[in-house]
N, C-alpha and C positions, 0 to 999 in steps of 0.2 A: 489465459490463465492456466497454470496448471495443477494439475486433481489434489497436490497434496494443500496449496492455498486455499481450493475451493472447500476443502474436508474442514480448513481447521476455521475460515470465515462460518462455514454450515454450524461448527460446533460451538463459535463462539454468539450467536443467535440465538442458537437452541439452548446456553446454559443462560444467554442474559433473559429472554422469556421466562425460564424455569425460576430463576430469582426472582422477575417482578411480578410474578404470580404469587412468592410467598410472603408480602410484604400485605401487612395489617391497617386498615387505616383507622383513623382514630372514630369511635361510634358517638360520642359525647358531643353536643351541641356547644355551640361557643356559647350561646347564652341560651336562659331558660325563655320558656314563653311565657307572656304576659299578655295575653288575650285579651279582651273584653269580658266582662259578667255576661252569662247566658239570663236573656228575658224570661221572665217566667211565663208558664205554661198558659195561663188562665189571665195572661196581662194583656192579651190583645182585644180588638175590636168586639167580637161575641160576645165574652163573659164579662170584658171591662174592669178588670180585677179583682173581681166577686168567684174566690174559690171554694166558696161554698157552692155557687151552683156550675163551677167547673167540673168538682167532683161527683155533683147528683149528675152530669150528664154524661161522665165516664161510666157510674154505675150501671144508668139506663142504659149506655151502648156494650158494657159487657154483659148484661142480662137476655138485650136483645141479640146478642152472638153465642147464647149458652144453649146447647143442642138437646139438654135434659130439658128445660124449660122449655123450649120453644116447644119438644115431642108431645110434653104433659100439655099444655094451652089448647091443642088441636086433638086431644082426647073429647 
């Protein structure tokens, strides 16, 4: 081969790279998702779907994780 076909093959790589770099593809899903319903929080085995004492045991465990209360208790 000689240097002036190898130049213009080198350049014709290096412009077809440079284009498919500037090509966008589409970001939009073909279709939307249609998931499942999420279970609720308090509908498993422990609380049985009793959110009322779902909630009192949220409370209890962010009280027992609140660092003013805990310091006051060991006064």
């Amino acid at each position: 081969m000689n240097a002036r076909k190898l130049t213009t093959m080198a350049a014709a790589v290096a412009a077809a790279a440079a284009l498919a770099g500037c090509t966008e593809l589409s970001q939009e899903s073909a279709r939307s998702y249609m998931g499942k319903e999420d279970a609720k929080a308090y509908a498993g085995d422990q609380f049985k779907g009793d959110k009322q004492k779902w909630e009192q045991s949220l409370a209890t465990r962010a009280a027992s994780q609140n660092e003013y209360l805990r310091t006051q208790a060991a006064k």
